[in-house]
N, CA, C and O atoms as a CHARMM CRD file, in Angstrom:
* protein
*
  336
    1    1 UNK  N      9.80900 -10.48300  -2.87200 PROA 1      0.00000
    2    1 UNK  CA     8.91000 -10.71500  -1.76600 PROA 1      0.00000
    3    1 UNK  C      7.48500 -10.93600  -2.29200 PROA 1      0.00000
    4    1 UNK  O      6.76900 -11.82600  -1.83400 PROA 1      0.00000
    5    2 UNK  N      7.01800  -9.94000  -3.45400 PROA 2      0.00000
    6    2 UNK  CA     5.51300 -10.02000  -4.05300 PROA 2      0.00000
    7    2 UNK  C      5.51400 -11.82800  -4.49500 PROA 2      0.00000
    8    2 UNK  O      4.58600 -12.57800  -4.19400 PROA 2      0.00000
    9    3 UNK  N      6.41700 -12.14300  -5.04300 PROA 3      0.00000
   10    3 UNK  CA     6.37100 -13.25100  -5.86800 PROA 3      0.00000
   11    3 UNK  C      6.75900 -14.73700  -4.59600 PROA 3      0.00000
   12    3 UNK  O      6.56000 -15.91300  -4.90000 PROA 3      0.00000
   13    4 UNK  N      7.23100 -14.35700  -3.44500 PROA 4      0.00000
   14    4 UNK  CA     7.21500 -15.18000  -2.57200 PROA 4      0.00000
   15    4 UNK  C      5.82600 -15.59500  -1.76600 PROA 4      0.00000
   16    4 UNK  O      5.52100 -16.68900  -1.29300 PROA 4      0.00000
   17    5 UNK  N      5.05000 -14.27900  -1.77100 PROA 5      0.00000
   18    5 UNK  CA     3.84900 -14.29400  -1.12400 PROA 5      0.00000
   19    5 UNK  C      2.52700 -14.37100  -1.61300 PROA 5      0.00000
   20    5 UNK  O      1.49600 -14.28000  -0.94600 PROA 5      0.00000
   21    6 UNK  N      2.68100 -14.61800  -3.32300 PROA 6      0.00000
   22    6 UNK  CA     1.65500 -14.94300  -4.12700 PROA 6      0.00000
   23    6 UNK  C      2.03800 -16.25700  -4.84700 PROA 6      0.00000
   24    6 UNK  O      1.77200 -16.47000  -6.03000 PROA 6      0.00000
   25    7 UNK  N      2.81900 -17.29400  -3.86500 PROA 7      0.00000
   26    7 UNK  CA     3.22700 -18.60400  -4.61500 PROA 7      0.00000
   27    7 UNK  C      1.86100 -19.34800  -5.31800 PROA 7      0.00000
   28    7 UNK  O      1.88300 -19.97200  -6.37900 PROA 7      0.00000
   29    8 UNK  N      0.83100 -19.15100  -4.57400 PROA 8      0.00000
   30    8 UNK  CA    -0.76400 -20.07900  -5.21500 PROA 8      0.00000
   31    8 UNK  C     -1.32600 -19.20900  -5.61800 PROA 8      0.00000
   32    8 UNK  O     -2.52200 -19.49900  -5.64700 PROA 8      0.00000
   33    9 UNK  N     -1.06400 -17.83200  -6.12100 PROA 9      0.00000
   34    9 UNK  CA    -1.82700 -17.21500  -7.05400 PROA 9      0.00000
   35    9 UNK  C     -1.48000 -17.65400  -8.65600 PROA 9      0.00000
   36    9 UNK  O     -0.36600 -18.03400  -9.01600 PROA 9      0.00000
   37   10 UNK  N     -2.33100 -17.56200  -9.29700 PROA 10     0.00000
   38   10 UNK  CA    -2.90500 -17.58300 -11.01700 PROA 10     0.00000
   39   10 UNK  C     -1.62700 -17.08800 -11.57600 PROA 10     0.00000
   40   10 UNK  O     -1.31800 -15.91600 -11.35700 PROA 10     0.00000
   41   11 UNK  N     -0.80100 -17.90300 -12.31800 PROA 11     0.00000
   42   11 UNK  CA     0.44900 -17.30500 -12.71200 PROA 11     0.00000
   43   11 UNK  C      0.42000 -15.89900 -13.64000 PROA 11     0.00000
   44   11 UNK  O      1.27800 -15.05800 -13.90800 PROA 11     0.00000
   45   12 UNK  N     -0.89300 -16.05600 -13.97000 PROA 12     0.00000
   46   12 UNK  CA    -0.83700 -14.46300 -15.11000 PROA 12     0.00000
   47   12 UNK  C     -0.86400 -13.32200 -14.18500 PROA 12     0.00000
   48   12 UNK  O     -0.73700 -12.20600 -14.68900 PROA 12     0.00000
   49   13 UNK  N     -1.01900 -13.42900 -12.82200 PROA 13     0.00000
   50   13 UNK  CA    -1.20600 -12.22200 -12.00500 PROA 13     0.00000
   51   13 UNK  C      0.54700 -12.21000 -11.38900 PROA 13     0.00000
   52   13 UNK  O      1.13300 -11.22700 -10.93600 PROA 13     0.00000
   53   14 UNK  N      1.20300 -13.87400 -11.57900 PROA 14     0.00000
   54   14 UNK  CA     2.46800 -13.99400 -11.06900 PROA 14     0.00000
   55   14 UNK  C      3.32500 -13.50400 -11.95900 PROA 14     0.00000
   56   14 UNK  O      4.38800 -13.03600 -11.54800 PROA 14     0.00000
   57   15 UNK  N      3.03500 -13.51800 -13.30100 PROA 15     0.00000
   58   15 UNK  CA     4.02000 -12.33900 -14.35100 PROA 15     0.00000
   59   15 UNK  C      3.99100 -11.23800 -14.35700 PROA 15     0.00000
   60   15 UNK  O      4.98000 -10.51000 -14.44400 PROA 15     0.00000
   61   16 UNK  N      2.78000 -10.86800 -14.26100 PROA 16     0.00000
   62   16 UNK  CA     2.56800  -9.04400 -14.11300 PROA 16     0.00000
   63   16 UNK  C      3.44800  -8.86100 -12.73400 PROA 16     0.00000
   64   16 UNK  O      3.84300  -7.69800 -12.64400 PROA 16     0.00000
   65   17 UNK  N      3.76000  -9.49200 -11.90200 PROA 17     0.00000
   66   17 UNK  CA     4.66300  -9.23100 -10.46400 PROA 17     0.00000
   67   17 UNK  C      5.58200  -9.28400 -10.86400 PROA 17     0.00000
   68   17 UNK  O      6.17600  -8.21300 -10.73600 PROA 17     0.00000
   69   18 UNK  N      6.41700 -10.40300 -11.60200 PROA 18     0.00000
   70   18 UNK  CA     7.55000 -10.87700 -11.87200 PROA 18     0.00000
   71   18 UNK  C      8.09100  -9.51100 -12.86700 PROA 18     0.00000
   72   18 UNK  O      9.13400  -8.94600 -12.54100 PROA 18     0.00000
   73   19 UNK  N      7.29800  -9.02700 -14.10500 PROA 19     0.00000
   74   19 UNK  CA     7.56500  -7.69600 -14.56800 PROA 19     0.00000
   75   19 UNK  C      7.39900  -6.52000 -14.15800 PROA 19     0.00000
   76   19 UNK  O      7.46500  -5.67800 -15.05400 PROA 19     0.00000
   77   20 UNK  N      7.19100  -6.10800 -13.05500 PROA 20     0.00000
   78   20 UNK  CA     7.22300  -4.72600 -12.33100 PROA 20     0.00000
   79   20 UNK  C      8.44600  -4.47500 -11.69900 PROA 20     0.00000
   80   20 UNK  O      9.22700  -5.30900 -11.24200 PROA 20     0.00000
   81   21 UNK  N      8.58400  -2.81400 -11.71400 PROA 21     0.00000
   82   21 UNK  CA     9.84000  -2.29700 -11.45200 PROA 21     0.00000
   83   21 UNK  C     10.26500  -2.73700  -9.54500 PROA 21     0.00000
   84   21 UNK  O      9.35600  -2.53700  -8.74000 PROA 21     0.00000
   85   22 UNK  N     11.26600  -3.15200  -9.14900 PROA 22     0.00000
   86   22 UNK  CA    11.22100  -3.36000  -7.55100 PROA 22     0.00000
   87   22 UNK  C     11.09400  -1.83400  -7.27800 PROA 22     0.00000
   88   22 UNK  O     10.16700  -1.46600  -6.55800 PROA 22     0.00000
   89   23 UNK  N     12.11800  -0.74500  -7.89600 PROA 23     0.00000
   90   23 UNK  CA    12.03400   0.53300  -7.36600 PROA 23     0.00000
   91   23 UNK  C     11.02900   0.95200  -7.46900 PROA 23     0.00000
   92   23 UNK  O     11.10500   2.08700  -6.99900 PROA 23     0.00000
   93   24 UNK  N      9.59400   0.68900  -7.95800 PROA 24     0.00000
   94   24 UNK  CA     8.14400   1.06500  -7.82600 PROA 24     0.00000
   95   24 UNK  C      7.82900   0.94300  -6.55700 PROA 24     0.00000
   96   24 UNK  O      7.36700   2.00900  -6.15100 PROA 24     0.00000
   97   25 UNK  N      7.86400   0.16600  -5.77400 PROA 25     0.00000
   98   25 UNK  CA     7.42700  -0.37500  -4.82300 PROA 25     0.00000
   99   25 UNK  C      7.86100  -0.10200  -3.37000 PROA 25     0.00000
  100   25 UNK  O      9.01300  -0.35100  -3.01600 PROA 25     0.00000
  101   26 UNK  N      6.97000   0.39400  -2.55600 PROA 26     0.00000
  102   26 UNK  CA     7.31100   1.03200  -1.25500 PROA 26     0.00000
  103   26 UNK  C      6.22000   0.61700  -0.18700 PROA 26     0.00000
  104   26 UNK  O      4.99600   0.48200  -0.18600 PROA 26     0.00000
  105   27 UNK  N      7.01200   0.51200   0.51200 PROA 27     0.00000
  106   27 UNK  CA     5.86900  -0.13900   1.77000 PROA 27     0.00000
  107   27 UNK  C      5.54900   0.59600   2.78200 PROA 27     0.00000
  108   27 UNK  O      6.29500   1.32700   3.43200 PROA 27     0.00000
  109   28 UNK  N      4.07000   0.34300   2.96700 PROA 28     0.00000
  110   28 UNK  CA     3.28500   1.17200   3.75600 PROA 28     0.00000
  111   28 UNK  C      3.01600   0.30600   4.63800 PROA 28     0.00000
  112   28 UNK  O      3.43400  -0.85200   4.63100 PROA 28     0.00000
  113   29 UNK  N      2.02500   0.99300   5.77300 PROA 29     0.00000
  114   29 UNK  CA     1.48900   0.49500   7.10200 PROA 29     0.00000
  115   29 UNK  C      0.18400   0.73000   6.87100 PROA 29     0.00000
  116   29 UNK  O     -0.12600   1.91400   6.74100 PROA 29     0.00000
  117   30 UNK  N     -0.87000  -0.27900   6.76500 PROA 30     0.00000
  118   30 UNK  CA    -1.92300  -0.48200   6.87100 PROA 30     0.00000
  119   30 UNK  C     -2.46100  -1.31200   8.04200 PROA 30     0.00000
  120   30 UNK  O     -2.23100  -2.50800   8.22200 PROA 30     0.00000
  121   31 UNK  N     -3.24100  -0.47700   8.84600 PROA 31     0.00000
  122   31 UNK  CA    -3.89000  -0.78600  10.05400 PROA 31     0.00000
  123   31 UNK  C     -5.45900  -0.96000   9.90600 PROA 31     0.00000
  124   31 UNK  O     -6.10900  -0.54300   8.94700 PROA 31     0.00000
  125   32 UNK  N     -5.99500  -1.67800  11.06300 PROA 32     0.00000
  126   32 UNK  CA    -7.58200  -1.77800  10.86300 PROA 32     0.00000
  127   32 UNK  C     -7.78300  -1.17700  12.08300 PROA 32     0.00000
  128   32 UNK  O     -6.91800  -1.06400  12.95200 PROA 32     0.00000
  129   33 UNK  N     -9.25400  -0.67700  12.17600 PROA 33     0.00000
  130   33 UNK  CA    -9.77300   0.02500  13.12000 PROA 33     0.00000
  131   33 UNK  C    -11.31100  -1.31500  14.22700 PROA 33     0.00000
  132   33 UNK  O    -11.78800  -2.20600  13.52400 PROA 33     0.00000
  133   34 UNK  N    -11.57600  -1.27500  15.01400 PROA 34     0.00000
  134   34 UNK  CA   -12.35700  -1.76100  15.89600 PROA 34     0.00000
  135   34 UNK  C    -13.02100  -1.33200  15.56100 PROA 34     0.00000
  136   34 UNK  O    -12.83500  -0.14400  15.29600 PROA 34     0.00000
  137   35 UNK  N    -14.47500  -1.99700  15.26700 PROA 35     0.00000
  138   35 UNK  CA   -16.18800  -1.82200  14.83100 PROA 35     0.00000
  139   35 UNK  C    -16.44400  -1.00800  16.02700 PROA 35     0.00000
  140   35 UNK  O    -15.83300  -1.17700  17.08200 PROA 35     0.00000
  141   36 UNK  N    -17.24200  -0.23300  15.87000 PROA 36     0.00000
  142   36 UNK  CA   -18.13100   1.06900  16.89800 PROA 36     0.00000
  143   36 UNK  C    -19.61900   0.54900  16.51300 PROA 36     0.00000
  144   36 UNK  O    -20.10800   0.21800  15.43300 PROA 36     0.00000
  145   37 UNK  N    -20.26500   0.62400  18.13800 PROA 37     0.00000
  146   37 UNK  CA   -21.58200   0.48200  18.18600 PROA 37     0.00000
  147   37 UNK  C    -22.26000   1.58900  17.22400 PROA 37     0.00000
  148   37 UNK  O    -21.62500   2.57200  16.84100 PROA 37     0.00000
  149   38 UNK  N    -23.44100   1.37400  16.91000 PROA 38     0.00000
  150   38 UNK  CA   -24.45200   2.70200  15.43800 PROA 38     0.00000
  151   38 UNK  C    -23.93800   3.68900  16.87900 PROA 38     0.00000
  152   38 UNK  O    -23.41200   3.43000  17.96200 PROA 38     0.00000
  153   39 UNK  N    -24.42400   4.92000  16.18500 PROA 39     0.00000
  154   39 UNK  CA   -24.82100   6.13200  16.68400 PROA 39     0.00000
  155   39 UNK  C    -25.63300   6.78900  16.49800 PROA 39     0.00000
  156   39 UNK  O    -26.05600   6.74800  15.34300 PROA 39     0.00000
  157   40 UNK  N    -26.27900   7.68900  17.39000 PROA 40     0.00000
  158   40 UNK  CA   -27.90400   8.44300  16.96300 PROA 40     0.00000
  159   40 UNK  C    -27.65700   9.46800  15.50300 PROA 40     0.00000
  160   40 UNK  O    -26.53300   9.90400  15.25100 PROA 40     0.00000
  161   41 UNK  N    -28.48800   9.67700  14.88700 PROA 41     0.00000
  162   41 UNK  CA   -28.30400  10.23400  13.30000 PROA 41     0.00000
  163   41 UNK  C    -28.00500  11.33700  13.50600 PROA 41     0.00000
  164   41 UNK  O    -28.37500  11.47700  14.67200 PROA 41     0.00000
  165   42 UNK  N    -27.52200  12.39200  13.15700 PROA 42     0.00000
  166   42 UNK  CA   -27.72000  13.55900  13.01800 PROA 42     0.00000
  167   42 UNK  C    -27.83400  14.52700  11.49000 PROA 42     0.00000
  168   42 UNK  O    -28.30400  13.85100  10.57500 PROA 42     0.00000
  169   43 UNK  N    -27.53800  15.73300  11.16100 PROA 43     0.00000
  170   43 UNK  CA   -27.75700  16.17500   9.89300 PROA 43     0.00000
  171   43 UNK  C    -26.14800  15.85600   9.20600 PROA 43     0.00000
  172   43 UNK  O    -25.87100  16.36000   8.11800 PROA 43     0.00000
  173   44 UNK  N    -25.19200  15.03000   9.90100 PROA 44     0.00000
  174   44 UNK  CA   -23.44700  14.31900   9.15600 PROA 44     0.00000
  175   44 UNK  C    -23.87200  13.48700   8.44500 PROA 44     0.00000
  176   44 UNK  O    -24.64200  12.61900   8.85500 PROA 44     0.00000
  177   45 UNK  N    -23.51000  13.56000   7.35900 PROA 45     0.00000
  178   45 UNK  CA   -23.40400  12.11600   6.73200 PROA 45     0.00000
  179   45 UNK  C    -22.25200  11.51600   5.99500 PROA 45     0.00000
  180   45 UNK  O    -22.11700  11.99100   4.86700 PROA 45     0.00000
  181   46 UNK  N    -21.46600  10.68400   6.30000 PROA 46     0.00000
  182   46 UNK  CA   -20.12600  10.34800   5.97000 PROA 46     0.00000
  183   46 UNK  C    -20.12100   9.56800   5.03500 PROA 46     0.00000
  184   46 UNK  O    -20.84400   8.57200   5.01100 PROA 46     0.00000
  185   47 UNK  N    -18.97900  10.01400   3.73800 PROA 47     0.00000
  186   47 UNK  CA   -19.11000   8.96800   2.48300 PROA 47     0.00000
  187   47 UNK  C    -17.92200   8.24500   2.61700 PROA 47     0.00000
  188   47 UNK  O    -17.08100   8.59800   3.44300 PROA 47     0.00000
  189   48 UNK  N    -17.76200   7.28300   1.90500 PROA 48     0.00000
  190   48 UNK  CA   -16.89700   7.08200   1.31700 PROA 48     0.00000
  191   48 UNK  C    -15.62100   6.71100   2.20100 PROA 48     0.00000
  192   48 UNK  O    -15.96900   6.33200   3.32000 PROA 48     0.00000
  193   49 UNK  N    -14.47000   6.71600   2.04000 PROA 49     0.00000
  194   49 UNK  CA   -13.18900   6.39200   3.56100 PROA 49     0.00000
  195   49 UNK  C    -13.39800   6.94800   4.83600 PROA 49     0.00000
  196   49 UNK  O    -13.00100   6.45500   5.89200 PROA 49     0.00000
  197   50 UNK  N    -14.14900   8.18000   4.67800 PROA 50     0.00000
  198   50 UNK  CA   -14.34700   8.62000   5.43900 PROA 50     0.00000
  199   50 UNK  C    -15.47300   7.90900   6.87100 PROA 50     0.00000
  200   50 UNK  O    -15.45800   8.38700   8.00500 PROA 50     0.00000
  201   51 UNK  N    -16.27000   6.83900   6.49000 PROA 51     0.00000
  202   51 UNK  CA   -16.87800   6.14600   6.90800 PROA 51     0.00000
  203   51 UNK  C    -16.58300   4.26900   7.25900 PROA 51     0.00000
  204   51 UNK  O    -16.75600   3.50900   8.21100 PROA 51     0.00000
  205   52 UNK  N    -15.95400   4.15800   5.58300 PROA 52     0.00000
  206   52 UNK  CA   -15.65500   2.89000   5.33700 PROA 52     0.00000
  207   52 UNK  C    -14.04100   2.79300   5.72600 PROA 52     0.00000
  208   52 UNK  O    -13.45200   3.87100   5.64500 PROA 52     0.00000
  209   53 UNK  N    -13.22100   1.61300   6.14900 PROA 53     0.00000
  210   53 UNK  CA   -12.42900   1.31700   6.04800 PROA 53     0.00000
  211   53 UNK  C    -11.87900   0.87800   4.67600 PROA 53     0.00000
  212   53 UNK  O    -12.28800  -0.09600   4.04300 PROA 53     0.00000
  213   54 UNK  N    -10.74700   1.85400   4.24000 PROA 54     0.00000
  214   54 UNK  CA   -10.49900   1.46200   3.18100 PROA 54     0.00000
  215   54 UNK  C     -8.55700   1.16000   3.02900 PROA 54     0.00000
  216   54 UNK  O     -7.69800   1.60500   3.79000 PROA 54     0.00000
  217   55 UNK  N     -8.44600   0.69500   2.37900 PROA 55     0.00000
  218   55 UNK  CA    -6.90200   0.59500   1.75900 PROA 55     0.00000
  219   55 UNK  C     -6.40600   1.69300   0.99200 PROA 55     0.00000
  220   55 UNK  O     -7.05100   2.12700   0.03700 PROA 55     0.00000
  221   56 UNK  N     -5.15700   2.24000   1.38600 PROA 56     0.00000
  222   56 UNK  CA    -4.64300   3.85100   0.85500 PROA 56     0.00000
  223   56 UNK  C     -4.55000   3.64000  -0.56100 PROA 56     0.00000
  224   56 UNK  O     -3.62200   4.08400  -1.23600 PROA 56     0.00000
  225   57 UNK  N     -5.33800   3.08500  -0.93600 PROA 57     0.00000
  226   57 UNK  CA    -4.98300   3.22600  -2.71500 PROA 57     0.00000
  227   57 UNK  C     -6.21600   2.79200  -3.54300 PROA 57     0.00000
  228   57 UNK  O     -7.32200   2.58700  -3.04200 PROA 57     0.00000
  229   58 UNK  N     -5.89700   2.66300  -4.96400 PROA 58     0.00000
  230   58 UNK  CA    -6.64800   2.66300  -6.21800 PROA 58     0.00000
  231   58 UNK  C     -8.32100   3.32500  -6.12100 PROA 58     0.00000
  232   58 UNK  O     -9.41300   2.97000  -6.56500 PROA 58     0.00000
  233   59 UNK  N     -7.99700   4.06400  -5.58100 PROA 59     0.00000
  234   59 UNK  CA    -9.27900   5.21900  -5.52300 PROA 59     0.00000
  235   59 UNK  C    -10.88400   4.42400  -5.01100 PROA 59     0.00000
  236   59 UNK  O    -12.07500   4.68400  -5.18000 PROA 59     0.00000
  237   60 UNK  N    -10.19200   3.48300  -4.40400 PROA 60     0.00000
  238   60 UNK  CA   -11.52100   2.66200  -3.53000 PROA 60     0.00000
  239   60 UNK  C    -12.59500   3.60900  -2.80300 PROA 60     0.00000
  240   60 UNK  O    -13.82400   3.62600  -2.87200 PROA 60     0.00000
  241   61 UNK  N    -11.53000   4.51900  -1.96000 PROA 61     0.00000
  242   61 UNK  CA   -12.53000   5.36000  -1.01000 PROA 61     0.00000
  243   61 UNK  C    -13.46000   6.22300  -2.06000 PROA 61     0.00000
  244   61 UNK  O    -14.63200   6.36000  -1.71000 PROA 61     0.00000
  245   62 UNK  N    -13.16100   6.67600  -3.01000 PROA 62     0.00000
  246   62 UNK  CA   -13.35200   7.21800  -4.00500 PROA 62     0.00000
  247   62 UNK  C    -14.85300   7.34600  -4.82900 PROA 62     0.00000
  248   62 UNK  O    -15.66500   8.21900  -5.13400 PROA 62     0.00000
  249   63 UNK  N    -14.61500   5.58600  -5.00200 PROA 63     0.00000
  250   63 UNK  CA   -15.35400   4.60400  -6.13500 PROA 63     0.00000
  251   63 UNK  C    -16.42500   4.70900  -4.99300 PROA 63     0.00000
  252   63 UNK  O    -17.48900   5.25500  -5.28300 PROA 63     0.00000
  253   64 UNK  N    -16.19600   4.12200  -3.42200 PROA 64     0.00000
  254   64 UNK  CA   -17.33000   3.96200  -2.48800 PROA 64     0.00000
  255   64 UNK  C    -18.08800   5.59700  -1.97100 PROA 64     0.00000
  256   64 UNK  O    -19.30300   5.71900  -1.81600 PROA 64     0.00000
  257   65 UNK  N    -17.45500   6.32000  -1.84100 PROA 65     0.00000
  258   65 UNK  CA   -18.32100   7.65200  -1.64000 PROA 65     0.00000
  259   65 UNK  C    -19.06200   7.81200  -2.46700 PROA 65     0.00000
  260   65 UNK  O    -20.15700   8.20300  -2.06300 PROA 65     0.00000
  261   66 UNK  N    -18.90800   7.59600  -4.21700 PROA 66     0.00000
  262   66 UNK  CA   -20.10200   7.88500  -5.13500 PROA 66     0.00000
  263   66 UNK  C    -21.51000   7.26300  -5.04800 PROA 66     0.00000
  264   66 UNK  O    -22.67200   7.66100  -5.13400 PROA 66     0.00000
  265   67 UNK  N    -20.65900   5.73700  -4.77300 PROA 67     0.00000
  266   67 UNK  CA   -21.83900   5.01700  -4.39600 PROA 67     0.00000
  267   67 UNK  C    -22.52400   5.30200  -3.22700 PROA 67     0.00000
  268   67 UNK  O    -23.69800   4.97400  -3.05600 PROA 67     0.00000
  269   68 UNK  N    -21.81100   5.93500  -2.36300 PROA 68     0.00000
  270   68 UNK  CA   -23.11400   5.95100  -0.84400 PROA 68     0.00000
  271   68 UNK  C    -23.56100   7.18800  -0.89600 PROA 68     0.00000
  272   68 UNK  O    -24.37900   7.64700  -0.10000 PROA 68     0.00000
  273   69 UNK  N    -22.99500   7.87200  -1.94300 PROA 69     0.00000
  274   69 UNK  CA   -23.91900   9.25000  -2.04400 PROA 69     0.00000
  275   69 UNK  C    -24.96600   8.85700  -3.05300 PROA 69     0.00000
  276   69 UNK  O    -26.07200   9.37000  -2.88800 PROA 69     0.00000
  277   70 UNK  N    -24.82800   8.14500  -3.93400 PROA 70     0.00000
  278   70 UNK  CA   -25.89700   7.49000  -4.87300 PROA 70     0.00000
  279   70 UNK  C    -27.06900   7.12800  -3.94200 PROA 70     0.00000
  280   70 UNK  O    -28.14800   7.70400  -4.08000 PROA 70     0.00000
  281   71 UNK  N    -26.83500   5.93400  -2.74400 PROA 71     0.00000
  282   71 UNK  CA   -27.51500   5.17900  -1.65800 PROA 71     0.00000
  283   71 UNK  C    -28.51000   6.87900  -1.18000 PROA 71     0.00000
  284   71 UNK  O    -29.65700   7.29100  -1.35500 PROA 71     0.00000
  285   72 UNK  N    -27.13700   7.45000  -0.47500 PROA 72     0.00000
  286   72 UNK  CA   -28.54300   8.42400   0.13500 PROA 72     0.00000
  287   72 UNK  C    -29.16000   9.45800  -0.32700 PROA 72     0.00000
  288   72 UNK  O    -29.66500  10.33400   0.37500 PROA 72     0.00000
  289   73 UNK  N    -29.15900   9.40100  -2.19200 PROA 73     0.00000
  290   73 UNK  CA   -30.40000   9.93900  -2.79900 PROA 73     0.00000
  291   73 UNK  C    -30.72700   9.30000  -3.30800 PROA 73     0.00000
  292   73 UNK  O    -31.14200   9.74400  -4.37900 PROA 73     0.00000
  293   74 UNK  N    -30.85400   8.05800  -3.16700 PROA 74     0.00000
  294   74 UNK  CA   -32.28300   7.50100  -3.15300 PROA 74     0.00000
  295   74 UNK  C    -33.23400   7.47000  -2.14900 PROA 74     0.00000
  296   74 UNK  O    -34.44000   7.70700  -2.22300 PROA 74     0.00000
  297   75 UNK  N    -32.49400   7.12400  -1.12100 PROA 75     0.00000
  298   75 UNK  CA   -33.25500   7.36400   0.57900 PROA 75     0.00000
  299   75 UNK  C    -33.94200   8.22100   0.96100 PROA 75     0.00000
  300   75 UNK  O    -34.93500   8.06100   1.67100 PROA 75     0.00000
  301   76 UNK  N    -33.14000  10.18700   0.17900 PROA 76     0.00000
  302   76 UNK  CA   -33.75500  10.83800   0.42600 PROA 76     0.00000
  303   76 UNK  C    -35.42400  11.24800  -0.42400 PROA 76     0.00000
  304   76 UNK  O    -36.49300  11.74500  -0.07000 PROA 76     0.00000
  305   77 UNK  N    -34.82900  10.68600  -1.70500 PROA 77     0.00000
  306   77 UNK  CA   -35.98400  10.78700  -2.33400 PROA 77     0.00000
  307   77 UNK  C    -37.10700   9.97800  -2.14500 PROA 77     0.00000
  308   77 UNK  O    -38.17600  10.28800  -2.67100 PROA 77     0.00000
  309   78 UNK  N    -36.94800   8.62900  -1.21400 PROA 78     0.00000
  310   78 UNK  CA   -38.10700   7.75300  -1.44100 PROA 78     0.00000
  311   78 UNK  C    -39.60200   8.01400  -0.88800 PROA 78     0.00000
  312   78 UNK  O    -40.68500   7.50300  -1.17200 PROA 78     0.00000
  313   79 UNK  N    -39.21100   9.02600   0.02100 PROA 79     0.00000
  314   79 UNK  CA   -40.41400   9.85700   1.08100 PROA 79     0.00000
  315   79 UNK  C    -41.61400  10.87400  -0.24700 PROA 79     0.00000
  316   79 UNK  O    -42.81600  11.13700  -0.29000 PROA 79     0.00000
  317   80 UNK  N    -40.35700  11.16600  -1.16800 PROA 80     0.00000
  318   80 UNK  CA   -41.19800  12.03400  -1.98900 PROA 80     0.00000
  319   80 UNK  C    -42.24500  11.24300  -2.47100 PROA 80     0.00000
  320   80 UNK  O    -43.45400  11.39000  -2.29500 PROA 80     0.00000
  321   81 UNK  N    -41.41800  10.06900  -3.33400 PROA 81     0.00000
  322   81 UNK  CA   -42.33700   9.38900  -4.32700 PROA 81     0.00000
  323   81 UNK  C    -43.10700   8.65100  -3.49100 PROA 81     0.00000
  324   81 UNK  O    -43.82100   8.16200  -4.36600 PROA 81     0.00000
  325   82 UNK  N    -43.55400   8.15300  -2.40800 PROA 82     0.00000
  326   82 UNK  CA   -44.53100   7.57800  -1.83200 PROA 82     0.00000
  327   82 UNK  C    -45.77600   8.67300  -1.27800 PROA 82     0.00000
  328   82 UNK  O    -46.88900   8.38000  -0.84100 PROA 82     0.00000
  329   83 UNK  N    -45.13000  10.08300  -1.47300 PROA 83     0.00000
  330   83 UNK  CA   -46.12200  11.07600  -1.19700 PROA 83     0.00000
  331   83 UNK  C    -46.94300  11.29900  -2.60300 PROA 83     0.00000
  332   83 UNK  O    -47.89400  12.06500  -2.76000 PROA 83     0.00000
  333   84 UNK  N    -46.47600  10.63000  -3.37100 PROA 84     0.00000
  334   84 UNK  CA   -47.43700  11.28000  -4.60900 PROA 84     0.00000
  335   84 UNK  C    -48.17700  10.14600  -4.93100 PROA 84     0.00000
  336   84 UNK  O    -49.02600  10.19500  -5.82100 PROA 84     0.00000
């Protein structure tokens, strides 16, 4: 099925398919969620899947929480350094 549904993909990504185990492979249900209007701020701040829509795998939600915790210390700090 992988190799039916990646017919116009880059054949080097079509061998790495063609050599993987079928019994590896199990299928999930991945759903999307409807965009929500902002909301007023409060002291929550949500990282990572927990915020973002993500795909149940390769540690995406993961990779993106570091980064938006990175994002909001910088944010929090920028008040400092414009005070000095």
């Amino acid at each position: 099925m992988a190799l039916d549904l990646t017919a116009n993909w880059h054949p080097h990504l079509r061998e790495l398919l063609s050599r993987a185990d079928p019994d590896s492979a199990r299928p999930i249900r991945v759903s999307t969620s409807e965009p929500v209007p902002p909301w007023k701020s409060s002291h929550v701040t949500l990282l990572g899947d927990a915020i973002h829509t993500m795909t149940p795998g390769r540690g995406v939600g993961a990779h993106t929480a570091l980064r938006d915790a990175n994002l909001l210390r910088r944010r929090l700090a920028e008040p400092q350094r414009h005070q000095r």
